[in-house]
N, C-alpha and C positions, 0 to 999 in steps of 0.2 A: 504494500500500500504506500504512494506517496507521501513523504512526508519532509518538512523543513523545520528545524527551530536551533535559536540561537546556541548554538555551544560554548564560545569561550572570546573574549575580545582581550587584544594584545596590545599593551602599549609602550612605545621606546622611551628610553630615558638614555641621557650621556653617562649616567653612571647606578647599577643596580642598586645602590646603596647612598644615600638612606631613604631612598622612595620606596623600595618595600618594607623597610622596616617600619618605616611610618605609617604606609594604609593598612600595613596588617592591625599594630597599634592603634590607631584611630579607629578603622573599620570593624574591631573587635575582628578580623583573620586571621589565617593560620596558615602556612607554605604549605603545600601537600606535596613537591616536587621537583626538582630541579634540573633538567630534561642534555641529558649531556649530546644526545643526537644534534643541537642547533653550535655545537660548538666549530662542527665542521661551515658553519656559515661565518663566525668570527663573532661569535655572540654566548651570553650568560642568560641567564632567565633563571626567573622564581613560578611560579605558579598557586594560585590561592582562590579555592572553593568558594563560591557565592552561592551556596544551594548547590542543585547542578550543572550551574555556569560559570565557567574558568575565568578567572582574573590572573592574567600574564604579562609580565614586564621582562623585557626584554631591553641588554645593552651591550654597546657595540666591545669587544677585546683588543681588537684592533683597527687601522688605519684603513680606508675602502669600503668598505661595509657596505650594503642596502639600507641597513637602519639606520647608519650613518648618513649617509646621503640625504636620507629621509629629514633626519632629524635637522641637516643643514638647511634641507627644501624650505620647509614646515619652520624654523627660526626655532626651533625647539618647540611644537605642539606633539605631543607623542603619540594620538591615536593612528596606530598603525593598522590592526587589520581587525575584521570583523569573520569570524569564524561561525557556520553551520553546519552541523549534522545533518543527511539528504540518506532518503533510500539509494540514490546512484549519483552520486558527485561525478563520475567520466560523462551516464548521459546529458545533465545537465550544463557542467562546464562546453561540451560540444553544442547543447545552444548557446551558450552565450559567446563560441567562438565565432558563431554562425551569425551574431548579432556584430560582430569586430571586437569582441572582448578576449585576447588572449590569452592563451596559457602562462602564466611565469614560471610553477616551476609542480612540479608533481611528487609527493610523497608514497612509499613503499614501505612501510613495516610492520608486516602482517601481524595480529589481522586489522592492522590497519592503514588506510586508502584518504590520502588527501591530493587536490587538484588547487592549487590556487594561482586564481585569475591575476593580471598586471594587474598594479594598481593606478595608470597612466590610462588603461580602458575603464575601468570601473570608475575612478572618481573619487574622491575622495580620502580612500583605505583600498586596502587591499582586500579584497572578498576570498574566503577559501572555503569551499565543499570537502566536506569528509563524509566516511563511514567506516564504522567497525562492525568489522563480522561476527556473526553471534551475540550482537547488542544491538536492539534499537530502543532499550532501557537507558531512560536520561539520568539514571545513577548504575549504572550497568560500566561493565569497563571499560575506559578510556585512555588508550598507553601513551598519550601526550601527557597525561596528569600522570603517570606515574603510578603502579600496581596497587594502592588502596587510598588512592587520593579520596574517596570519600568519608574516612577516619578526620581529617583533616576538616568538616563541613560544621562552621559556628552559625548560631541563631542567636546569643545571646545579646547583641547590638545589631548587625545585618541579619535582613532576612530574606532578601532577595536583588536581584541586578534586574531592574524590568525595563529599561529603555537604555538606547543609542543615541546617539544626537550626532547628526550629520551640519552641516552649515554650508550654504552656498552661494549666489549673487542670482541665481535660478533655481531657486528649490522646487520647482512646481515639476523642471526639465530634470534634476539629479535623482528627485525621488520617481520621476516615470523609467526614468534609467535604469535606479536600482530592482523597480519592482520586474521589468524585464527578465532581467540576470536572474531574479530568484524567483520570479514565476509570481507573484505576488500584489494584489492591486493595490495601489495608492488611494489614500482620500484625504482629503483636503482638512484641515486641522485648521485652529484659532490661530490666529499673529500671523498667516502669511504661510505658516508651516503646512508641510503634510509629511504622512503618515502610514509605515507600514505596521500591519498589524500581525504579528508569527503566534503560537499555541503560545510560548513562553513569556513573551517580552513584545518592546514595540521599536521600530527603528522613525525617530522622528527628524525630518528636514526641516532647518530652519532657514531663514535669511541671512545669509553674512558677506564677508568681501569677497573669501577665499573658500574655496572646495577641502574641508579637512573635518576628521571625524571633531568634533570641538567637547563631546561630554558624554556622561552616563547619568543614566537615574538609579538611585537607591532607595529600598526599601528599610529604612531603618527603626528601631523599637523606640529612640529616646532621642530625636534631633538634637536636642541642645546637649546631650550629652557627647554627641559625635563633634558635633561645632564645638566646643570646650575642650574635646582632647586634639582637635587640630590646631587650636588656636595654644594651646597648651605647648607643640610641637612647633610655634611659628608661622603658620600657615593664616593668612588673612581669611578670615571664614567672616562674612556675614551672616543671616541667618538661617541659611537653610542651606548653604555651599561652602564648598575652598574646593581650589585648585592645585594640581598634584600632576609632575610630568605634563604640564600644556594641556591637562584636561580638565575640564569641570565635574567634578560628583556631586550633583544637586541629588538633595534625601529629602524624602518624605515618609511622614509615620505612617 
């Protein structure tokens, strides 16, 4: 049966430290794994359960990099890529070849199967289709997160990752874009914004200068107590946000 929902959204930093230390701390999370497979690309990563939605940061080792690049591109905004779970990541990435959305680069390690598109076609981030064999359980095994990354899954401040936030100077043409690529209709939302809607979560388009993933929304149990430990850690938090890695985590209870 068909099927798409968010899996894991990945964001670059210049240096992995102290950005995870910090949203683990703030966000009340927990590392579930640290994926030595992405070292061959010149990169570190941590990885951190939001329910059954991965929060990954990723930073460059060395000189050249794509994240790097990225992170030059972008003036330092770090949302890099946005991650789905699909019954067939090949036949869909082959529509969205078929639309001018390229292959970047393909994953093998059984049982698990990732495709992910350029992010120069896509717009904004870089979009990647996976599946695992033997799991279409969204807390079932996942070997990006690491053999029991779900031991690792807190509630007692987050309790959920439910939105994307896209920004664009045509959000009305980025989010028809997006919804192409992953099969998915758009509808038009307040402020100018629109709107994908997946089982899990929502991917929302807003207005802005530039094409770049700009935020997340969170589910969280006690806002001012998340505002208080970020603002605690230095981070300007007004009241319902702060910024971390060039991205916005706007919570709500």
């Amino acid at each position: 049966m068909p099927y798409l929902h968010l899996r894991q959204i990945c964001l670059v930093a210049r240096n992995l430290e102290p950005v995870v230390s910090d949203i683990a701390a703030i966000m009340g999370l927990e590392i579930c794994y640290r994926d030595p497979h992405v070292g061959k690309y010149g990169l570190e990563n941590a990885l951190l359960p939001v329910g059954p939605i991965l929060l990954e940061v990723v930073a460059p080792t060395r000189d050249g990099t794509a994240a790097g690049r990225f992170l030059d591109k972008t003036g330092g905004r770090g949302g890099y890529m946005a991650i789905f779970s699909c019954d067939d990541p090949d036949g869909r990435a082959a529509r969205a070849n078929a639309l001018g959305v390229r292959t970047a680069n393909v994953i093998d390690h059984a049982p698990y199967h990732g495709v992910q598109l350029h992010p120069r076609d896509c717009r904004a981030a870089f979009i990647e289709l996976n599946h695992t064999d033997g799991s279409d359980d969204v807390l079932g095994p996942y070997p990006p997160a690491g053999p029991d990354w779900t031991r690792a899954i807190r509630g007692d401040v987050t309790t959920a990752l439910t939105e994307v936030v896209l920004q664009s100077p045509e959000p009305a043409a980025l989010a028809a874009h997006w919804g192409r690529i992953l099969d998915v209709a758009p509808a038009a939302a307040d402020n100018g914004a629109w709107q994908l809607t997946l089982p899990n979560a929502r991917l929302r388009v807003t207005p802005g200068q530039r094409e770049l993933m700009s935020g997340l929304g969170f589910r969280v149990k006690d806002v001012s107590r998340v505002i208080d430990a970020a603002r605690a850690r230095g981070y300007v938090a007004p009241s319902n946000a702060f910024e971390i890695a060039g991205v916005t985590f706007a919570l709500t209870a």
